[in-house]
C-alpha positions as CSV (number, residue, x, y, z in Angstrom):
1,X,33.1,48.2,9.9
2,X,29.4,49.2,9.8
3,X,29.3,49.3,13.2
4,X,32.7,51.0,14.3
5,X,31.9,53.7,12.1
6,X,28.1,53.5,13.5
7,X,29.5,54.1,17.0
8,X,29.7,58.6,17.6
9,X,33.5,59.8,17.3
10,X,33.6,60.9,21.5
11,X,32.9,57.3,22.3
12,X,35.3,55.8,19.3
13,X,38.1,58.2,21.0
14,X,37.5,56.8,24.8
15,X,37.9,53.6,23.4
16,X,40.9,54.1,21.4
17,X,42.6,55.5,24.9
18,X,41.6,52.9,27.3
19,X,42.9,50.1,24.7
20,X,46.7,52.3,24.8
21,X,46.5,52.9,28.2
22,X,45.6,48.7,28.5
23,X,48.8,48.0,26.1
24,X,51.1,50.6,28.3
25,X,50.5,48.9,31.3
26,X,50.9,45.8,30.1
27,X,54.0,46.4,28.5
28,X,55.5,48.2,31.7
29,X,54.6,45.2,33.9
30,X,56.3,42.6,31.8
31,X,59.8,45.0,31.6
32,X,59.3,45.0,35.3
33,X,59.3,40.9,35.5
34,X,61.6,40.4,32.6
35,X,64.0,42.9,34.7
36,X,63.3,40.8,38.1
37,X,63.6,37.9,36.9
38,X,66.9,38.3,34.8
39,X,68.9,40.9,36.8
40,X,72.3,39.7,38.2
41,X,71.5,38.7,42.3
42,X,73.1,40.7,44.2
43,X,74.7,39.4,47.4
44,X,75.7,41.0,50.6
45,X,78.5,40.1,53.4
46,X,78.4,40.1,56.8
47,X,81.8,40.2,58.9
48,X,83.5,40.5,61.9
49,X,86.6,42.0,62.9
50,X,89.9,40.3,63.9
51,X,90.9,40.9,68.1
52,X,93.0,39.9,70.3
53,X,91.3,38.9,73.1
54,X,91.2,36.1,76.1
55,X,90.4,32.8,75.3
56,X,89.2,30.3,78.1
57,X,89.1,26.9,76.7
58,X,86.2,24.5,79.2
59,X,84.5,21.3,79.7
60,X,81.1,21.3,81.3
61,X,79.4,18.7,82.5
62,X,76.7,17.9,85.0
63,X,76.8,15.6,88.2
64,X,75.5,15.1,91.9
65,X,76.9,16.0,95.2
66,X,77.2,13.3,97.7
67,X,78.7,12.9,100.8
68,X,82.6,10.8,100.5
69,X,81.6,7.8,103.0
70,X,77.4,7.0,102.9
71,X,76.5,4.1,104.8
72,X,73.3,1.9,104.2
73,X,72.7,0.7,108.1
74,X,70.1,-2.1,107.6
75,X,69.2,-5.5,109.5
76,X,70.3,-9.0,109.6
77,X,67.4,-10.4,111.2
78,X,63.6,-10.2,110.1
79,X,61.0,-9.0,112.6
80,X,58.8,-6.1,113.8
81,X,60.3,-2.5,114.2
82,X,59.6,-1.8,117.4
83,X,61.4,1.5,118.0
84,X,63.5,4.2,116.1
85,X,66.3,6.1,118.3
86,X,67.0,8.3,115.1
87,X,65.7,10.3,112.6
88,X,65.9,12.4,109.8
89,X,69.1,15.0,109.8
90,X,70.3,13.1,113.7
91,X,74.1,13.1,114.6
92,X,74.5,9.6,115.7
93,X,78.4,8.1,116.6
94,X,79.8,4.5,116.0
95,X,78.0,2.3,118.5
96,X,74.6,3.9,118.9
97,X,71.7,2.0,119.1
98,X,69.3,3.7,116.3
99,X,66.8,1.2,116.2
100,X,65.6,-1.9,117.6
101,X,63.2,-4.9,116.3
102,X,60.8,-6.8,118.8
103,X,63.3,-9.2,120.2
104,X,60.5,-11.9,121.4
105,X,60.5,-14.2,119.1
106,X,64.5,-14.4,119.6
107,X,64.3,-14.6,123.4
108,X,62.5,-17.8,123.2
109,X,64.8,-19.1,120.2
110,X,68.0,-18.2,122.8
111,X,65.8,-20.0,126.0
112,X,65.2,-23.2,123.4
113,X,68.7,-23.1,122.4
114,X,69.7,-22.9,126.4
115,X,67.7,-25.9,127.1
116,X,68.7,-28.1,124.3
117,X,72.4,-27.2,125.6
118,X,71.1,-28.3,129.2
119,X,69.6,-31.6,127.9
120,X,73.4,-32.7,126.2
121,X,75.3,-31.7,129.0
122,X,73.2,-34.2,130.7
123,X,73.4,-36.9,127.7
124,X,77.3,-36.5,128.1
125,X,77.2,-37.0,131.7
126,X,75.3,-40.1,131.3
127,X,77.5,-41.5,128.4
128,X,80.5,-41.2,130.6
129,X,78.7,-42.8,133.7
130,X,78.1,-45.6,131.3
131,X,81.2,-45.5,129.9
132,X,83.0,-46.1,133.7
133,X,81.0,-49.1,134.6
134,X,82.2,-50.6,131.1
135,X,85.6,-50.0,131.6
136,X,85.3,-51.5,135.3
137,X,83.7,-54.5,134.0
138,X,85.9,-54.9,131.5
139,X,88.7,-54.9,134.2
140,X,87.2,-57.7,135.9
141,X,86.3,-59.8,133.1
142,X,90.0,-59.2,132.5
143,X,91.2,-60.1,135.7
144,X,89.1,-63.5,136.2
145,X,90.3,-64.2,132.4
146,X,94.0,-64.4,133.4
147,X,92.7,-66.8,136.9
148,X,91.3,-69.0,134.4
149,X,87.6,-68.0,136.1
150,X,85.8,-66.4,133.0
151,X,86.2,-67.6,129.4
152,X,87.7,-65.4,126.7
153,X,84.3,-64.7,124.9
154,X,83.3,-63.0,128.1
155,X,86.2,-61.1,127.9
156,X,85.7,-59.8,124.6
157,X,81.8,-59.2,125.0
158,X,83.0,-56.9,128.0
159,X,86.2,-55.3,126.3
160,X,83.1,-54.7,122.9
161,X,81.1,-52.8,125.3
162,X,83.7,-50.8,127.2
163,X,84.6,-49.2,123.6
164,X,81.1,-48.6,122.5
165,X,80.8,-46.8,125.6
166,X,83.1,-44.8,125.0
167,X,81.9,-44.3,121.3
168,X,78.7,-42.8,122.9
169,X,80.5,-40.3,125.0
170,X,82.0,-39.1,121.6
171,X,79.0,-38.4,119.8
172,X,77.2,-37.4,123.7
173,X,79.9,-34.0,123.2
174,X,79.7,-33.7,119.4
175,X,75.5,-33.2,120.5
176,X,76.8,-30.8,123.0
177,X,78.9,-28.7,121.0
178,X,75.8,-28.2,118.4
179,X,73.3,-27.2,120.9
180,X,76.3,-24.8,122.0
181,X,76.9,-23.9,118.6
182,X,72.8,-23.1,118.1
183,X,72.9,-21.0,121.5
184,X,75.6,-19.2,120.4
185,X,73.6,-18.4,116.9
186,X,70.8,-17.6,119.0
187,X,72.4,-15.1,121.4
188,X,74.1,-13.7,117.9
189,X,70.5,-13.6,116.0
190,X,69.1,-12.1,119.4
191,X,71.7,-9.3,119.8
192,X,71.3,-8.2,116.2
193,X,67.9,-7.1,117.0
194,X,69.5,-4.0,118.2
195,X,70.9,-1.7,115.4
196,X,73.7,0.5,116.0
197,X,75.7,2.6,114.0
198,X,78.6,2.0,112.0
199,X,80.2,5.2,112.2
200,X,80.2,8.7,113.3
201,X,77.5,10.9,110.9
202,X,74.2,12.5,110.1
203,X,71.3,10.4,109.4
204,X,70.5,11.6,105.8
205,X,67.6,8.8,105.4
206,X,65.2,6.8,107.3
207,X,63.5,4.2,105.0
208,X,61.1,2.5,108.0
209,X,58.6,3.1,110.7
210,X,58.0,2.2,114.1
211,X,55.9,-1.2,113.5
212,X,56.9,-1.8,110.0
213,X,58.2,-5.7,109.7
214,X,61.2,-5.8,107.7
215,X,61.8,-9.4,106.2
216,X,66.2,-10.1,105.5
217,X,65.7,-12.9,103.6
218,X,66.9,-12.5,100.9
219,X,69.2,-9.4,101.2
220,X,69.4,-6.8,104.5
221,X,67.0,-3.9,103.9
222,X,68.0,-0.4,104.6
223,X,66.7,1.4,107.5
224,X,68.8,4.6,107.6
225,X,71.3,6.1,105.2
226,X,74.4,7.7,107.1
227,X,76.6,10.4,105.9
228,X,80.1,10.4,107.9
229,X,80.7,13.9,107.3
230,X,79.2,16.5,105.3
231,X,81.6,19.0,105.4
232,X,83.6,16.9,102.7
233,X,81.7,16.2,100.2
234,X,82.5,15.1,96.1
235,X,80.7,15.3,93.0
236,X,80.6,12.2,90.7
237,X,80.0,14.2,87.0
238,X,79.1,12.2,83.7
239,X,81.7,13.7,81.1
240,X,81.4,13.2,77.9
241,X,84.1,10.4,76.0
242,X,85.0,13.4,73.5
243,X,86.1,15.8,76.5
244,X,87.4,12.6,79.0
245,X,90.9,13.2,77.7
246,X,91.1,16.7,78.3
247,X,90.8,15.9,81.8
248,X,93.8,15.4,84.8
249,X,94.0,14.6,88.4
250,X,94.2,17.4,90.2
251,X,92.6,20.1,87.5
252,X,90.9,23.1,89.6
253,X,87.2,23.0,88.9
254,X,84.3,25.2,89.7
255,X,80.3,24.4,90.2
256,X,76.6,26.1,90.6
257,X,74.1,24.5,91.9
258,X,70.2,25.9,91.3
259,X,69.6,26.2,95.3
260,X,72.1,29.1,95.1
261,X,72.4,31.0,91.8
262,X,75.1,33.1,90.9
263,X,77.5,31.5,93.8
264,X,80.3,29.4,92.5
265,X,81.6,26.2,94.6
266,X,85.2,25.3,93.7
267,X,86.4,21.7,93.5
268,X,89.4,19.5,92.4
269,X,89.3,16.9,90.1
270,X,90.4,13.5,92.6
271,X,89.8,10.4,90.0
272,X,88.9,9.8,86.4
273,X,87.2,6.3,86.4
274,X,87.6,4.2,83.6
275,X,84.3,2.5,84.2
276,X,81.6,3.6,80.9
277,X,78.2,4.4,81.4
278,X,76.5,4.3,78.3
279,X,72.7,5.8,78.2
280,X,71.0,6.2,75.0
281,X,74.4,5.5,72.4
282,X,76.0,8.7,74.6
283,X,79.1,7.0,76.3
284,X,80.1,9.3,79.2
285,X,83.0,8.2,82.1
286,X,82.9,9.6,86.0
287,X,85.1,12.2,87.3
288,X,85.3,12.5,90.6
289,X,85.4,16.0,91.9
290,X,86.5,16.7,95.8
291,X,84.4,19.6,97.6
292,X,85.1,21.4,100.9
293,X,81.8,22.0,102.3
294,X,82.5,23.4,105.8
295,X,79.6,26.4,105.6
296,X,77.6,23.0,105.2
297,X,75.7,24.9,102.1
298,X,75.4,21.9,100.1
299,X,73.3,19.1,100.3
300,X,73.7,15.2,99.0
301,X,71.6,15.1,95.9
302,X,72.1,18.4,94.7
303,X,72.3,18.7,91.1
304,X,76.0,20.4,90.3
305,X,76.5,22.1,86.8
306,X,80.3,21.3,86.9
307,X,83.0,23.4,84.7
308,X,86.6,22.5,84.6
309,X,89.1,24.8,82.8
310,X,91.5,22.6,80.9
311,X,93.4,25.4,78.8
312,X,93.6,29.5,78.5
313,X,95.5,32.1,76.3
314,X,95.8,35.4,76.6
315,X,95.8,38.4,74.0
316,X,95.8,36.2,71.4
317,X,94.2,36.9,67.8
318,X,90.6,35.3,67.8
319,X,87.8,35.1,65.0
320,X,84.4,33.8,65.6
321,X,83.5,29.9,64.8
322,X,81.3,31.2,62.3
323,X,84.1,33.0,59.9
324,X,85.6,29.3,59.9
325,X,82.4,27.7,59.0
326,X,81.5,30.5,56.0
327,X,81.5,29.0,52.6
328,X,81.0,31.5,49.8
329,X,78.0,30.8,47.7
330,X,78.1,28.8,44.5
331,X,76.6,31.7,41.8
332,X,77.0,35.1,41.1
333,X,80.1,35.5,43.2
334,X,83.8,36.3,41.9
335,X,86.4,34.5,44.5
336,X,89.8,35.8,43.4
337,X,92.2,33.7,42.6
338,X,95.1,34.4,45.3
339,X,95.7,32.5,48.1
340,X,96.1,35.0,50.7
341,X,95.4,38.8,51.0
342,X,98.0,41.1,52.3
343,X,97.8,43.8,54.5
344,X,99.9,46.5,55.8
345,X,100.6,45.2,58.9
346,X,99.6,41.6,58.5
347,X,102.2,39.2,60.1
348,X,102.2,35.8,61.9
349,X,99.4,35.7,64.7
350,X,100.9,33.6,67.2
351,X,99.3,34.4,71.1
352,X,101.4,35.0,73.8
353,X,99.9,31.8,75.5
354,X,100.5,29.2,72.9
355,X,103.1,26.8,73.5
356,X,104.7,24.7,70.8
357,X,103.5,21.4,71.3
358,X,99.7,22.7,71.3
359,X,97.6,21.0,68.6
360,X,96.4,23.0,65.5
361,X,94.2,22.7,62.6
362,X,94.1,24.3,59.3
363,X,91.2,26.1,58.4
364,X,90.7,28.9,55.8
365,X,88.7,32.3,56.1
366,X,87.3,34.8,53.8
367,X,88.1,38.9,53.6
368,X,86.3,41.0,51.1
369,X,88.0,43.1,49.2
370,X,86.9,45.6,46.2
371,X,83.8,43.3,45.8
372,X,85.8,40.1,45.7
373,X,85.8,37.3,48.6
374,X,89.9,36.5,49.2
375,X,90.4,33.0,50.8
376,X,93.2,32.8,53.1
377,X,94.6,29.9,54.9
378,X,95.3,29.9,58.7
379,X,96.2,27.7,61.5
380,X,93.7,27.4,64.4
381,X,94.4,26.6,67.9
382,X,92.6,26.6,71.3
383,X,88.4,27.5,70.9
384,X,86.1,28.1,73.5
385,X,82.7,27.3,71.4
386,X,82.4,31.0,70.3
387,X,86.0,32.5,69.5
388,X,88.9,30.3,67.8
389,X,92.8,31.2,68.3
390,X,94.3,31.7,65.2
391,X,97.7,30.6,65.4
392,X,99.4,31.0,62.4
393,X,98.0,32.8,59.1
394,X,98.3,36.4,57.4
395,X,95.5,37.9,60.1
396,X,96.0,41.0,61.9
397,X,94.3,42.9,64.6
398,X,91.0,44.5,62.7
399,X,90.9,42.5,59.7
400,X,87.6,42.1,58.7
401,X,87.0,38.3,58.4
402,X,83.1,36.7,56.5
403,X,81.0,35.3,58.4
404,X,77.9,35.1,56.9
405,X,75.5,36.6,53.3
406,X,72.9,38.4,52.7
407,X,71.7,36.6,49.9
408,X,69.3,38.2,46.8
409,X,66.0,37.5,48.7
410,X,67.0,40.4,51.6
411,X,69.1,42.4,49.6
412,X,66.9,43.0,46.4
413,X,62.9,43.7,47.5
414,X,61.9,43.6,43.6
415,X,62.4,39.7,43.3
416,X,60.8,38.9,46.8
417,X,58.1,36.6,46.9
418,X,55.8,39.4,48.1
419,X,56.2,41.2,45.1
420,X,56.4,38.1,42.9
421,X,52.9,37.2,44.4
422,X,51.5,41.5,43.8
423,X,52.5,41.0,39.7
424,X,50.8,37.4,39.7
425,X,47.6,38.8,41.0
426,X,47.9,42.4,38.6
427,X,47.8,39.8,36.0
């Protein structure tokens, strides 16, 4: 107390001041946090309106354009490539030669094969001379047999070697008939040094060069890939298992390709194969998609974003997927306790397009009305990823349906972290 009342009376005031002014403050942050931390949230509504518009229901997938008939034209025989007739993007027709291997080593196989046909003609010839003197001794053995002249194991020593004679000419042809037989495979192995074409097309591949030795060994390798005709051409797409049943035969399709942006191809969907292909855990099936390519535009190998329109409506009442998906928040909201909301002109939303036997869902939406969320149960039908079809349901054109929150971070600034962080720090 000696010293307060030491201190001069100016300095005692200043003090005095600065300690209420310390208090005031202090007191007006804490209201200001009590208040932030304690006031009811407040929670804002986004929505969308009810219209009737055109819904196009799709399934998108992607394949590659080839051409209907593609022909691997490859070789029999191994060798040396000794000359191309074709290349790259060249019309060839059934018959043509497009290629041949060096046929040297097959000239001398058929010239071998010739001889060793030579050389058993000559061993039959001499198997059948042979033969004739055995059967003419034979006869006379025979004949001096029955006069009493020769004795019978002379007759059967000659008859023995008349039918071994005969024996030999046997296997003399069966010798002939291989070497034939080899000639023939010879000539055969010699003739498919020449490659033709199988058919009538472009030459959309040439795997070999002139010198290159190609070895068939163990399976024919491809020298040129042949298209038949470009101007038909198909698209094998992988769709999805989830969207394989929405598929026909015969649905009209449409395609892009990136070589041409903005230009659509149209198609029609020919076969739906039942073979899977499963890549990663995604099990996806090939539908095959016909293309009439007379401007000759596309190319095999193009990569074709396919769409095929399986379903459409039109002027029927749609809301977005997201008023289907909205789920009020668990606090500080009051959900009334009806059903349904009613409006003026509410009635049964049922689009001119939808037919009876048309599969629906129920879903349920949420209006706002007088501060309170209303949940009202509806029927969906056809959806095209952004818009759903409501089919049946107390909905009318310009209803305003929820689709999302605001929730108390956007709507009130006072409890943002910013200023959460500001009161921490004045502290």
């Amino acid at each position: 107390m000696m010293i307060w009342e030491a201190v001069p009376l100016t300095m005692r005031t200043r003090v005095t001041w600065i300690v209420l002014l310390l208090l005031v403050v202090a007191a007006t942050i804490g209201a200001w946090r009590y208040r932030a931390l304690h006031a009811k949230a407040s929670v804002q509504y986004k929505s969308a309106s009810v219209e009737r518009r055109r819904i196009v229901a799709r399934v998108t997938a992607s394949g590659t354009l080839s051409a209907l008939v593609t022909v691997q034209v490859g070789t029999q025989v191994s060798g040396r490539i000794q000359k191309l007739y074709a290349d790259f993007n060249s019309r060839v027709t059934k018959g043509q030669l497009v290629a041949k291997i060096d046929p040297q080593m097959f000239d001398a196989s058929v010239q071998q094969s010739q001889a060793n046909s030579l050389a058993a003609k000559a061993s039959v010839a001499t198997a059948e001379a042979t033969a004739l003197n055995a059967d003419r001794q034979y006869a006379r053995t025979k004949a001096l047999h029955e006069s009493n002249l020769a004795a019978q194991a002379d007759l059967d020593t000659a008859e023995a070697n008349a039918a071994i004679s005969h024996a030999q000419v046997d296997a003399a042809k069966a010798s002939l008939a291989q070497a034939l037989a080899s000639l023939h495979q010879a000539q055969i192995n010699l003739s498919y040094t020449n490659i033709v074409s199988p058919i009538d097309g472009v030459v959309i591949s040439r795997s070999v060069d002139v010198g290159q030795t190609v070895a068939a060994s163990l399976s024919a390798p491809t020298i040129f890939t042949i298209a038949q005709d470009l101007t038909k051409m198909q698209v094998d797409t992988n769709v999805a298992e989830g969207d394989v049943g929405r598929l026909e035969v015969g649905m009209k399709t449409y395609f892009t390709v990136d070589s041409y942006p903005g230009q659509r191809f149209l198609g029609k969907v020919r076969q739906i194969r039942n073979s899977a292909t499963t890549t990663q855990n995604v099990v996806t099936y090939d539908a095959v998609i016909d293309v009439d390519n007379s401007d000759l535009k596309l190319r095999p190998g193009m990569t074709a974003n396919v769409t095929v329109v399986y379903a459409e409506r039109t002027g029927v009442l749609t809301v977005p997927n997201a008023a289907l998906r909205f789920r009020p928040p668990a606090t500080n909201v009051t959900v009334a306790p009806s059903a349904s909301v009613s409006h003026g002109d509410a009635h049964h939303a049922r689009g001119s397009g939808a037919a009876s036997g048309d599969a629906t869902d129920s879903r349920s939406v949420w209006l706002l009305k007088d501060g309170e969320l209303h949940p009202l149960s509806v029927k969906t039908g056809l959806s095209d990823g952004n818009l759903t079809e409501i089919v049946e349901g107390d909905l009318s054109e310009g209803s305003a349906v929820v689709v999302d929150t605001v929730g108390p971070e956007q709507a009130s600034p006072s409890t943002t972290g910013a200023g959460g962080g500001s009161l921490r720090r004045l502290f």
